[in-house]
Backbone bond lengths (Angstrom), bond angles and torsions (degrees), N, CA, C in turn:
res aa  C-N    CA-C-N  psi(-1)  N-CA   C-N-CA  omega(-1)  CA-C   N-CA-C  phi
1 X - - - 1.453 - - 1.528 108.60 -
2 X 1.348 106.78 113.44 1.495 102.42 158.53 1.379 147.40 -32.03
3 X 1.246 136.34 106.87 1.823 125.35 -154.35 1.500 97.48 -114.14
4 X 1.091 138.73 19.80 1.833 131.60 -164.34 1.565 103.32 45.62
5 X 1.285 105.78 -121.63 1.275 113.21 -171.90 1.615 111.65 -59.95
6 X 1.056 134.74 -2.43 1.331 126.28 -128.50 1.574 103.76 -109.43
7 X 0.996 145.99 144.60 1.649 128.33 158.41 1.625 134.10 -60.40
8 X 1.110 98.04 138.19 1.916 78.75 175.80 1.614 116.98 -50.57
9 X 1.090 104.83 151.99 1.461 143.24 166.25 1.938 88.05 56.71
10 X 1.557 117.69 32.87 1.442 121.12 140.40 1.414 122.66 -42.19
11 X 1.546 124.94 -57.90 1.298 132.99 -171.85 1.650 103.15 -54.93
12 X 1.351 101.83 -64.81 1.147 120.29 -166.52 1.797 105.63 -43.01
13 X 1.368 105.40 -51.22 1.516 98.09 163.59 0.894 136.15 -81.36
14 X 1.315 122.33 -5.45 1.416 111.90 150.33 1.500 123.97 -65.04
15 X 1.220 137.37 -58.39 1.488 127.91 143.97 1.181 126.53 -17.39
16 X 1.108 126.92 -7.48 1.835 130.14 -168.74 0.978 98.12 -128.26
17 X 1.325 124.40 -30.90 1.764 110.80 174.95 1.927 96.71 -99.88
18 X 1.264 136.20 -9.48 1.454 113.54 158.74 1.576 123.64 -78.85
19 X 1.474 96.48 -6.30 1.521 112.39 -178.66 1.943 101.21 -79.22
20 X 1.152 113.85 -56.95 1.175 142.71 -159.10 1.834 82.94 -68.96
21 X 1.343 120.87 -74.17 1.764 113.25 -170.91 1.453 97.05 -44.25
22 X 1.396 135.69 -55.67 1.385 131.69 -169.43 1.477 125.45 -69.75
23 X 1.256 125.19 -12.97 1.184 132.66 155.60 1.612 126.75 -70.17
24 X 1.510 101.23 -41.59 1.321 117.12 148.84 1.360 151.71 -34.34
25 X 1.285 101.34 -64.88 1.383 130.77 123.66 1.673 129.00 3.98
26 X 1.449 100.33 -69.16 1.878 104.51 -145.44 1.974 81.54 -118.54
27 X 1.822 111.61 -16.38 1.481 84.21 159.47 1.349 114.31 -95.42
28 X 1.847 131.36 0.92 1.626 103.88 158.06 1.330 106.69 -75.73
29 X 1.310 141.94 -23.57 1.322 115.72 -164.16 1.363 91.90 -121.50
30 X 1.811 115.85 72.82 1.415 143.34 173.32 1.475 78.00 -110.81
31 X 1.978 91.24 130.18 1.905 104.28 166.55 1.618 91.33 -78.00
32 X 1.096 107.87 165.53 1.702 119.84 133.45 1.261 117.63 -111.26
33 X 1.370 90.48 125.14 1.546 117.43 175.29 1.467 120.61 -85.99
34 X 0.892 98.63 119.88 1.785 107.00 -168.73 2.247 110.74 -154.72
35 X 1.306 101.86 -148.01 1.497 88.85 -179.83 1.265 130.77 -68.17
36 X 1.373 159.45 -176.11 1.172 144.97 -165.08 1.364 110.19 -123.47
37 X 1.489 120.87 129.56 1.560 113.13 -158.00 1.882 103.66 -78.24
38 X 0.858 115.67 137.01 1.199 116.83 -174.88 1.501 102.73 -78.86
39 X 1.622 135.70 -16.06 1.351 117.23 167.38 1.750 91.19 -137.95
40 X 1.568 98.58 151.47 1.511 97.72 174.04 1.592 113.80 -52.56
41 X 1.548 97.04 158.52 1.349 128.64 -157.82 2.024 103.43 -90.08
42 X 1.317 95.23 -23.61 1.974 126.37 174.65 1.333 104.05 -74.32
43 X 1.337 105.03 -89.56 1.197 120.36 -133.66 2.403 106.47 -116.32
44 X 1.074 114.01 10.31 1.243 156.71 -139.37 1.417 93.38 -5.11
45 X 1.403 143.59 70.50 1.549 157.51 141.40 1.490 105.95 -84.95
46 X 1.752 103.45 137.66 1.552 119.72 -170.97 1.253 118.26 -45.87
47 X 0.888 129.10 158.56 1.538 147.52 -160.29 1.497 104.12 -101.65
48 X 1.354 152.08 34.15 1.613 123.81 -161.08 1.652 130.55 -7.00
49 X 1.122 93.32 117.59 1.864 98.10 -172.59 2.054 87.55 -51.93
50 X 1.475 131.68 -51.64 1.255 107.73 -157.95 1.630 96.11 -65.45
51 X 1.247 140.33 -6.43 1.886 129.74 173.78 0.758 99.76 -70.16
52 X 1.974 136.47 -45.53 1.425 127.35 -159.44 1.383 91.26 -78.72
53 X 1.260 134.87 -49.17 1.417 100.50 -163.54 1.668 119.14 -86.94
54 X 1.689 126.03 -4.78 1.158 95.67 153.24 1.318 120.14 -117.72
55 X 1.001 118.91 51.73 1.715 132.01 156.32 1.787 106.49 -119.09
56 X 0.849 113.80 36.43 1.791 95.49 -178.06 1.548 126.83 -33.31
57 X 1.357 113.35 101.93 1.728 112.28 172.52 1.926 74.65 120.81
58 X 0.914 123.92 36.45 1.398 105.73 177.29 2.137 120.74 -94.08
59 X 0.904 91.69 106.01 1.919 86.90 179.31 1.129 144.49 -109.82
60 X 1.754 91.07 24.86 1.669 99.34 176.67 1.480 106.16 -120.92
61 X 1.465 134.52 -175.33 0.930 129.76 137.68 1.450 133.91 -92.17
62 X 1.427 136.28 166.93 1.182 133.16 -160.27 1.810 107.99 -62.42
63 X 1.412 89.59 -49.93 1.582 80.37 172.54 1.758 136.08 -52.45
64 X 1.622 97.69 -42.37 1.203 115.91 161.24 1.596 144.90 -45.63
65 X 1.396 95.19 -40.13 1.912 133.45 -172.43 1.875 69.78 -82.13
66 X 1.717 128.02 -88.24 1.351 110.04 -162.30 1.278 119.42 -21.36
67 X 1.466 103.28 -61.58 1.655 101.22 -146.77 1.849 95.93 -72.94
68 X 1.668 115.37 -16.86 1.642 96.81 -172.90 1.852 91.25 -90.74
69 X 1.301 130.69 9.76 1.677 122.86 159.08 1.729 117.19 -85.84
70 X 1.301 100.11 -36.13 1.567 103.73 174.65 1.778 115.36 -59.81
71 X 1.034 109.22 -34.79 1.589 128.17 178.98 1.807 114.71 -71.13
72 X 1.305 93.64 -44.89 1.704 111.14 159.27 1.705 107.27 -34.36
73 X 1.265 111.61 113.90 1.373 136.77 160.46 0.952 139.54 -106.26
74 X 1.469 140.54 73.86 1.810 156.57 -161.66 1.898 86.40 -10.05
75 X 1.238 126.79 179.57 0.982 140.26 97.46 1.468 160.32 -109.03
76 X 0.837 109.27 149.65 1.522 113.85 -143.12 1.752 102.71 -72.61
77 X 0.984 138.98 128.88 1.541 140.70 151.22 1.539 120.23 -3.44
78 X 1.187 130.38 136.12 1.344 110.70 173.44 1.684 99.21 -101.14
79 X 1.452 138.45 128.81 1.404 130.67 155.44 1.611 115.61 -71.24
80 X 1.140 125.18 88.66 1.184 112.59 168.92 1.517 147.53 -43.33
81 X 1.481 97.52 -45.78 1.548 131.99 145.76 1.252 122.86 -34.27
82 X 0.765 144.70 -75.91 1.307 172.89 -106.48 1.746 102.45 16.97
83 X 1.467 110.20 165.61 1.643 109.41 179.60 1.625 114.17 -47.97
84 X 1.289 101.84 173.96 1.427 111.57 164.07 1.280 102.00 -79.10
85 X 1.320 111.46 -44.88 1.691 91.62 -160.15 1.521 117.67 -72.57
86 X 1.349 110.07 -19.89 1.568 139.08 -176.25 1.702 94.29 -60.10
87 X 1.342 131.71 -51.71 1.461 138.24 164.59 1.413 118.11 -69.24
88 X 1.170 134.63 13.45 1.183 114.75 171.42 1.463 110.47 -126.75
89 X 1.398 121.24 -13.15 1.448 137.51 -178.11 1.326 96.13 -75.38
């Protein structure tokens, strides 16, 4: 496949290394799942026995787990490329 400027099998690594950062990625911020803390790991208030048993490996409390989801920020895609039109302007 033709790439313009690009080298062969360029594309292709680019896909393999956005594959490769994102795998990266989601195994550092892999929980371990293991026993369930009976008081948060934060703020040390009880755990509800019904959280431990359906969260298994769970170590926050509900209030806690909120406020560290509200803080949660997508991340955004990386374009490696950048557009065409972005290169020609």
């Amino acid at each position: 496949m033709a790439g313009g400027w690009a080298r062969d099998g360029a594309v292709s690594e680019q896909i393999e290394a956005t594959i490769n950062d994102e795998l990266a990625r989601l195994k550092a911020n892999k929980r371990q799942v293991g026993e369930s803390l009976t008081h948060c790991a934060e703020c040390e208030e009880p755990i509800p026995e019904a959280r431990r048993v359906a969260l298994p490996g769970v170590k926050l409390c509900i209030d806690c787990q909120q406020e560290r989801d509200a803080a949660f920020k997508p991340r955004a895609g990386i374009n490696r490329r950048g557009s065409k039109d972005s290169q020609l302007k």
